[in-house]
C-alpha positions in Angstrom: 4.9 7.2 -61.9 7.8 5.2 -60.7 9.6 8.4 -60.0 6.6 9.0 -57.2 6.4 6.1 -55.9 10.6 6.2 -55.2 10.2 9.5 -54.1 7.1 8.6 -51.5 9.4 5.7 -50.5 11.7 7.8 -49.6 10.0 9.9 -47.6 8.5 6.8 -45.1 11.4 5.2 -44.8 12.6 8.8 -42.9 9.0 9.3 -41.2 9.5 5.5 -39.5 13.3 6.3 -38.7 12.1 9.7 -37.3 9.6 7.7 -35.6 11.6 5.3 -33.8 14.3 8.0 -32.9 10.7 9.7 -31.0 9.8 6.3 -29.4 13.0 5.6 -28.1 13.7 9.2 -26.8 10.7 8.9 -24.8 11.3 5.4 -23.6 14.8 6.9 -22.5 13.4 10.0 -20.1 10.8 7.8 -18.7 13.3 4.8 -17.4 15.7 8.2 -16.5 12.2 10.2 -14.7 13.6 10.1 -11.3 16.8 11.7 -12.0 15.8 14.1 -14.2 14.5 18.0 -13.0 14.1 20.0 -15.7 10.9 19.3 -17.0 8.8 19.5 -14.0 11.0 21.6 -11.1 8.0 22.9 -9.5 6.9 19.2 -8.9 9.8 18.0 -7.2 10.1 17.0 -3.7 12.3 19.4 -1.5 13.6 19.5 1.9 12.9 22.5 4.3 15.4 25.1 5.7 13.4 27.7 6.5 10.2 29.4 5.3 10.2 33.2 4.1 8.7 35.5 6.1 9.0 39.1 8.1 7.9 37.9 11.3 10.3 37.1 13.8 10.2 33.4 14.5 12.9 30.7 14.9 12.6 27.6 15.1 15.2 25.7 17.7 15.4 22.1 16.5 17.5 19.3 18.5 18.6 16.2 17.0 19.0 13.1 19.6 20.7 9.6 18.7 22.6 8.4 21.7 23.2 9.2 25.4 21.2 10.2 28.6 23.4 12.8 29.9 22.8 16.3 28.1 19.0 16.1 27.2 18.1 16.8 30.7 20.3 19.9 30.9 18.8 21.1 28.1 15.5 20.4 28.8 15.9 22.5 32.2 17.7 25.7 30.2 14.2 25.7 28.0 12.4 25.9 31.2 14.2 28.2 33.2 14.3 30.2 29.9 10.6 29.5 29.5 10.7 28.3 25.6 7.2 26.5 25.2 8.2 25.6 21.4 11.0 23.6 20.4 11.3 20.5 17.9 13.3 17.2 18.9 13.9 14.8 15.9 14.8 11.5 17.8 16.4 7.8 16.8 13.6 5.1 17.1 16.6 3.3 18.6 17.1 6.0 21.0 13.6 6.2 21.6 13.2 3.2 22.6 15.9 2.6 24.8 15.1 6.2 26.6 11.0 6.4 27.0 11.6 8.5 30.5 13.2 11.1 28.9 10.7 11.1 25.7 8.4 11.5 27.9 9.6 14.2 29.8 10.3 16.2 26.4 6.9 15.5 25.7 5.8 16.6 28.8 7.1 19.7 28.3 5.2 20.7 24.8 7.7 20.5 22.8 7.5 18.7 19.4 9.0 15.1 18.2 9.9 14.2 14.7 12.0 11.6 13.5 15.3 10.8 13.1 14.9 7.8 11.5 16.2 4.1 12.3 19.7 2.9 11.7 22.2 5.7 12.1 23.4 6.0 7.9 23.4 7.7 4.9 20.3 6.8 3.2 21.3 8.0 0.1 23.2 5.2 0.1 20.6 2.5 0.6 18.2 0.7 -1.8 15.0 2.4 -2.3 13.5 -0.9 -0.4 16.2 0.4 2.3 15.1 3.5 2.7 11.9 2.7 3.1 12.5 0.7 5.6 14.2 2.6 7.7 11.7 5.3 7.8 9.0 3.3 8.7 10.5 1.5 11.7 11.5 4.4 12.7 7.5 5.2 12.4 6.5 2.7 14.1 8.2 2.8 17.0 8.5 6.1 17.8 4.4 6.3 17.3 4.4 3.5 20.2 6.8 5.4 22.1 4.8 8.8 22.2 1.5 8.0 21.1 1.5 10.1 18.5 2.6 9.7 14.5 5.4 11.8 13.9 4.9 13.8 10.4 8.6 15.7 10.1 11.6 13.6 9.1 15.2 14.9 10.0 17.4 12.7 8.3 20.6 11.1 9.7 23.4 12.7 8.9 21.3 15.2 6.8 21.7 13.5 4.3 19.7 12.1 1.4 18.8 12.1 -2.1 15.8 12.8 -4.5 15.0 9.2 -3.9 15.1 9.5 -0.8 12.9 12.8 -0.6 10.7 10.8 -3.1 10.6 7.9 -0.8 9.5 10.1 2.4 7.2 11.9 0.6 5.4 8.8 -0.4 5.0 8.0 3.3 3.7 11.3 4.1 6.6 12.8 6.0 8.0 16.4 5.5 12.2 16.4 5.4 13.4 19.1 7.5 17.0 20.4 7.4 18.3 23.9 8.4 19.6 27.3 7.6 21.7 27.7 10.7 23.9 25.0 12.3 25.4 25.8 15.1 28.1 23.4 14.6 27.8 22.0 18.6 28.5 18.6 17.5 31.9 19.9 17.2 32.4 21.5 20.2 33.5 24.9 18.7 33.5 26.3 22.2 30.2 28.1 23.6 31.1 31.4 22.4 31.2 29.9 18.6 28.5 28.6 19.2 26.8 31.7 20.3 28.4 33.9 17.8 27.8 31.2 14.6 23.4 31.6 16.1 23.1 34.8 16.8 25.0 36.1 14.0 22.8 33.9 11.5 20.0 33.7 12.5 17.2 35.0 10.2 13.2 35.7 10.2 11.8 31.6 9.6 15.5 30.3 10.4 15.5 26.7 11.4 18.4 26.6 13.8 20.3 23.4 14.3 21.6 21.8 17.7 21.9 18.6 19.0 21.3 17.0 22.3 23.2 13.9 22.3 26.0 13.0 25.0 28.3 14.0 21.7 27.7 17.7 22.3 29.1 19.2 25.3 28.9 23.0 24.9 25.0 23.0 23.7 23.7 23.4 27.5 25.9 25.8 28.1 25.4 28.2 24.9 21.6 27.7 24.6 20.6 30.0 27.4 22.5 33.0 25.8 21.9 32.1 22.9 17.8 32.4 23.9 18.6 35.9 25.7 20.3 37.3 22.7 17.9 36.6 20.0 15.2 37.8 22.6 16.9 41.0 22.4 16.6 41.1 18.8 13.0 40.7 18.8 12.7 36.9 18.2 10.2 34.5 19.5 10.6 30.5 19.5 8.1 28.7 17.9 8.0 24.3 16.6 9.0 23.8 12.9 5.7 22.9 12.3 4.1 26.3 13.4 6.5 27.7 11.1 5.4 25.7 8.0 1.8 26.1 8.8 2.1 30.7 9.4 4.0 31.1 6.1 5.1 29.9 2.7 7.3 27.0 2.9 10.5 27.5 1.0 11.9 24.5 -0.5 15.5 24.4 -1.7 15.7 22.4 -5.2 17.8 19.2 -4.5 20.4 17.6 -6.5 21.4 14.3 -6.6 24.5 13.2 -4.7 26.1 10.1 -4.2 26.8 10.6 -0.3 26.4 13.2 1.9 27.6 13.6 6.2 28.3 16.4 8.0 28.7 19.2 5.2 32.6 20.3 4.9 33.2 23.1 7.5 36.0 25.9 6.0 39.0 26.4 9.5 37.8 30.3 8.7 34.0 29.4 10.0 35.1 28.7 13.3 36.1 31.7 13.7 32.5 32.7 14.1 
């Protein structure tokens, strides 16, 4: 009998350490949930580069933070080209220090999202941060146009899971790209035709900017326009995009910072 009882004792004293290793793996993976995405990929939030699809359809996106001098410009090339569809993610600061010119993009059909507040890498901000920024940006771009923006383009494009997290939570959509034209470089306007056309895909979104920065973009844009016309492709807003086909989200990582992705010398060649 005193042999069982040893060997019984024996037996709970490795059930309660096997116990406690269970309880303190779990308490481990749920403090560690937000950086962890294996268990539940499908569940993660993702930014948008483009959607799969067969039809034809771009999407030409321009991202505003400063300067009055090369929206207009651009604005006119759309029109004399006559693009009806086209995305602007725009500063809240800009925004609000440009309403004319908001409202002439508006005027024109063409869609607004948001390119948040403060000019920074929000991956490197505190999730009270981040938040922050994206709803200033909210509210005051909402004032500006009357109307709630629903994409996010982030400064920089960059972020992190926390960040997607955190827009997600406030019911915005982070939009990125497949094609950058690489204007904000000033590559010259035939690299910058060559690097679009070239790339350009069925459910591309195409990246250019429309700050006083860029100062090729006006001049590339309209053969840019006839040359994928001649292809076969048609313009449409990011939105449009999402809405007509399956959104494909890229799986994000975690990175400590992010700005303008590293450029190879041989990529300007294009």
């Amino acid at each position: 009998m005193n042999v069982f009882y040893v060997l019984n004792g024996r037996k709970l004293k490795r059930y309660f350490l096997i116990s406690i290793a269970v309880v303190f793996s779990i308490g481990i993976i749920y403090a560690e949930r937000d950086n962890i995405t294996v268990f539940a990929p499908q569940q993660q939030p993702a930014a948008i580069y483009s959607v799969p699809t067969d039809k034809k359809v771009v999407a030409l996106t321009f991202d505003i933070s400063w300067g009055d001098k090369r929206t207009e410009p651009i604005l006119n090339v759309l029109k004399e080209k006559n693009i009806k569809q086209a995305t602007f993610f725009l500063s809240s600061p800009w925004s609000q220090s440009h309403p004319e010119i908001v409202r002439k993009i508006q005027e024109a059909g063409y869609e607004i999202g948001s390119h948040g507040h403060k000019h920074d890498n929000y991956s490197k901000l505190s999730d009270e941060e981040i938040r922050k920024q994206i709803t200033t940006a909210h509210t005051i771009l909402s004032d500006v146009t009357g109307k709630q923006p629903k994409l996010i383009r982030l400064p920089n494009g960059d972020f992190d899971k926390r960040v997607l997290r955190i827009a997600e939570e406030l019911q915005y959509k982070v939009i990125q790209w497949d094609t950058d034209s690489l204007d904000w470089m000033n590559i010259g306007t035939d690299k910058i035709i060559n690097r679009v056309v070239t790339r350009a895909h069925p459910g591309d979104i195409i990246l250019f900017h429309a700050s006083d920065s860029v100062k090729q973009t006006h001049e590339a844009l309209p053969i840019v326009i006839d040359q994928l016309r001649e292809k076969g492709y048609d313009f449409v807003t990011v939105t449009d995009l999402i809405t007509q086909t399956e959104v494909d989200g890229k799986a994000v990582q975690d990175k400590t910072s992010s700005t303008f992705p590293q450029i190879n010398a041989s990529e300007l060649e294009y």
